[in-house]
MIPA-868263 format. One record per atom (N, C-alpha, C): residue in one letter; x, y negated, z negated. Coordinates in Angstrom, 1 decimal. Each point is the difference from the previous one (the first is absolute). Layout:
// MIPA-868263
["a"; [X; Y; Z]]
...
This chain:
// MIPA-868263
["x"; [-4.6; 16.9; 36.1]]
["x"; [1.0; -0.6; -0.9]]
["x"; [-0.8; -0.4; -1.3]]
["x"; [0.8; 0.2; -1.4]]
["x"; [-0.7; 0.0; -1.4]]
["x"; [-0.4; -1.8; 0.2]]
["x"; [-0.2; -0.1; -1.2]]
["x"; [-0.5; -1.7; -0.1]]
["x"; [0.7; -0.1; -1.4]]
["x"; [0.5; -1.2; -0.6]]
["x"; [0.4; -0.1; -1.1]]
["x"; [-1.5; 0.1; -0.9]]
["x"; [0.4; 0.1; -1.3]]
["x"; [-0.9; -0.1; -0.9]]
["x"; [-0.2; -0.9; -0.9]]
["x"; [-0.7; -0.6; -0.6]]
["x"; [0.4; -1.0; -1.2]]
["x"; [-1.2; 0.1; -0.8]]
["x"; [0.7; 0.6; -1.6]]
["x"; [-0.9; 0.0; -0.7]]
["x"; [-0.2; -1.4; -1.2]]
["x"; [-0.8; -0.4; -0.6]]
["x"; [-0.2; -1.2; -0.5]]
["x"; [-1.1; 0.0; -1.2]]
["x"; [1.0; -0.3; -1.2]]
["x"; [-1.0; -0.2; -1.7]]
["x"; [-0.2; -1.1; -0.1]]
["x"; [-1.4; -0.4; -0.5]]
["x"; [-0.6; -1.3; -0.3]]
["x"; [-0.1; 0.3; -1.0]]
["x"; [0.0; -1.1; -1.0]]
["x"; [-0.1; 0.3; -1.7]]
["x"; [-0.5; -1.3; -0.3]]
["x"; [-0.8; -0.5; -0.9]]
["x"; [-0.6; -1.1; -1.0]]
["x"; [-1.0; -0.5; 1.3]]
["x"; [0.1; -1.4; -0.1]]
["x"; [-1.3; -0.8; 1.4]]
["x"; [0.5; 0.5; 1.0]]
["x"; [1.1; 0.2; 1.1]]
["x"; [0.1; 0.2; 0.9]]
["x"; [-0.9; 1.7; 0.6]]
["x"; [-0.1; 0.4; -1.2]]
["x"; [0.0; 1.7; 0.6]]
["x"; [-2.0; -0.5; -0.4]]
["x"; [0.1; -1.0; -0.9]]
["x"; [-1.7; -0.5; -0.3]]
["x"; [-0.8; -0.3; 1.5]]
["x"; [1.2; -0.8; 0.2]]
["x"; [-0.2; -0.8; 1.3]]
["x"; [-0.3; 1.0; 1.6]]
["x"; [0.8; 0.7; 0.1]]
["x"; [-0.3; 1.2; 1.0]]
["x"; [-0.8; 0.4; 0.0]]
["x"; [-1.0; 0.2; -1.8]]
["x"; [-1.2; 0.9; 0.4]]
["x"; [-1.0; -0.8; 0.1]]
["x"; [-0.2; -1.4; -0.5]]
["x"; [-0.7; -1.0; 0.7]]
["x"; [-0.4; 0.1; 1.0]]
["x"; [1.5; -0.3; 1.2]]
["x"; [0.0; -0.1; 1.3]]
["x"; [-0.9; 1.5; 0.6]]
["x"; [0.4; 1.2; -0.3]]
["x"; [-0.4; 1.4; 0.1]]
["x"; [-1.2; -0.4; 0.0]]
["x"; [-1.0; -0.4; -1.2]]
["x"; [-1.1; -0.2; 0.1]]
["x"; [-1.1; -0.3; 0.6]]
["x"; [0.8; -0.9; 0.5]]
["x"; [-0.7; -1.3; 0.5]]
["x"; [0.0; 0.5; 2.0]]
["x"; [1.0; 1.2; 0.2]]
["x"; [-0.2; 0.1; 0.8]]
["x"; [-0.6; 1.5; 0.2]]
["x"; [-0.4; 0.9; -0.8]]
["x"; [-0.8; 1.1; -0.7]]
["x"; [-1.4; -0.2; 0.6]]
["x"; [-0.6; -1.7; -0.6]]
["x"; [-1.3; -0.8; 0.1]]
["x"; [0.1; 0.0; 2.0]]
["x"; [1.2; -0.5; 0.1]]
["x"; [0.0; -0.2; 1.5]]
["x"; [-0.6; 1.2; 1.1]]
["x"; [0.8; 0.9; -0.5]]
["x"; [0.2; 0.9; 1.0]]
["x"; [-1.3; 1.5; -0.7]]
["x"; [-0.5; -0.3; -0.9]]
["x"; [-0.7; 1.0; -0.2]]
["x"; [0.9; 1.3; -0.5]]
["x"; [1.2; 0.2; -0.3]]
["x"; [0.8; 1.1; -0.6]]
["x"; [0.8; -0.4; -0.5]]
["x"; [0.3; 0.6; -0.5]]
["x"; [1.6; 0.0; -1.0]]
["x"; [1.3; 0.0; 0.6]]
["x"; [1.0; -1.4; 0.6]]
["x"; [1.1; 0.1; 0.8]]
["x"; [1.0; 0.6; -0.7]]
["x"; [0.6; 0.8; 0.8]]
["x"; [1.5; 0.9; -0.3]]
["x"; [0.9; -1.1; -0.7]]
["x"; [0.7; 0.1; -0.7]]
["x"; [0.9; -1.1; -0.4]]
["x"; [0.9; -0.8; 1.7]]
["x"; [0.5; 1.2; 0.2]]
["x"; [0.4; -0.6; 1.5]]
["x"; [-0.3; -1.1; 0.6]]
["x"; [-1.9; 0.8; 0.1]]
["x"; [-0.5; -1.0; 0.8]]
["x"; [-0.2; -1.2; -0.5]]
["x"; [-0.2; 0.0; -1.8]]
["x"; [0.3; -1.3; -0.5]]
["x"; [0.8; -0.7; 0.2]]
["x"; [1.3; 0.2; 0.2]]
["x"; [1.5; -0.1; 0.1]]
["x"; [0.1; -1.0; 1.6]]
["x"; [-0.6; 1.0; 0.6]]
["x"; [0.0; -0.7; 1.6]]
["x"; [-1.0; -1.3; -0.2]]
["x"; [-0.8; -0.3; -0.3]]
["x"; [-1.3; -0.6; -0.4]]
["x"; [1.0; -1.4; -0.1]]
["x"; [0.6; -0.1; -1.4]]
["x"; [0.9; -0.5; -0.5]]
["x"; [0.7; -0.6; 0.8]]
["x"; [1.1; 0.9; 0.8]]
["x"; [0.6; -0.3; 0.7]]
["x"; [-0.1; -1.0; 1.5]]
["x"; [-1.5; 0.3; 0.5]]
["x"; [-0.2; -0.9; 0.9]]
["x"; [-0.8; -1.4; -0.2]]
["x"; [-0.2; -0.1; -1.2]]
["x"; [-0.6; -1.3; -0.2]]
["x"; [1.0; -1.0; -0.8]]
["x"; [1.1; 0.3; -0.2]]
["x"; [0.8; -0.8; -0.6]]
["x"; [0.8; -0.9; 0.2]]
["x"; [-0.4; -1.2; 0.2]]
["x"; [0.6; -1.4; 0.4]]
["x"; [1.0; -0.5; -0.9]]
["x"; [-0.1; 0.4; -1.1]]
["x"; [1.0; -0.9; -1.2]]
["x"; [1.6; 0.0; 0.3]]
["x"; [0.7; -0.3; -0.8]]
["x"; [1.5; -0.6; 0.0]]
["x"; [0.4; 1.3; -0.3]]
["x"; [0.9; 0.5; 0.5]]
["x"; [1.0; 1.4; -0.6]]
["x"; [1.0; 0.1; -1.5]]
["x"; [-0.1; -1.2; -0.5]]
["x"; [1.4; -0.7; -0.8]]
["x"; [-0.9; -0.2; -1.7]]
């Protein structure tokens, strides 16, 4: 079974901010993460308010 897709533009700080985070996890992991994997990255460390 397919998987939905979701594609996603960051523009001004936010898309700054991605590649910060990208970075900083580049230094981590010794490579260059997939955006995905950035995405996922993201995804499971996020405690904040949804609103």
């Amino acid at each position: 079974m397919a998987t939905e897709r979701e594609n996603i533009d960051l523009h001004g700080g936010q898309a700054e901010r991605f590649r910060e985070i990208r970075d900083r996890l580049e230094n981590k992991l010794g490579y260059r993460p997939t955006k995905p994997r950035v995405v996922g990255h993201l995804l499971e460390h996020y405690d904040g308010p949804l609103d």
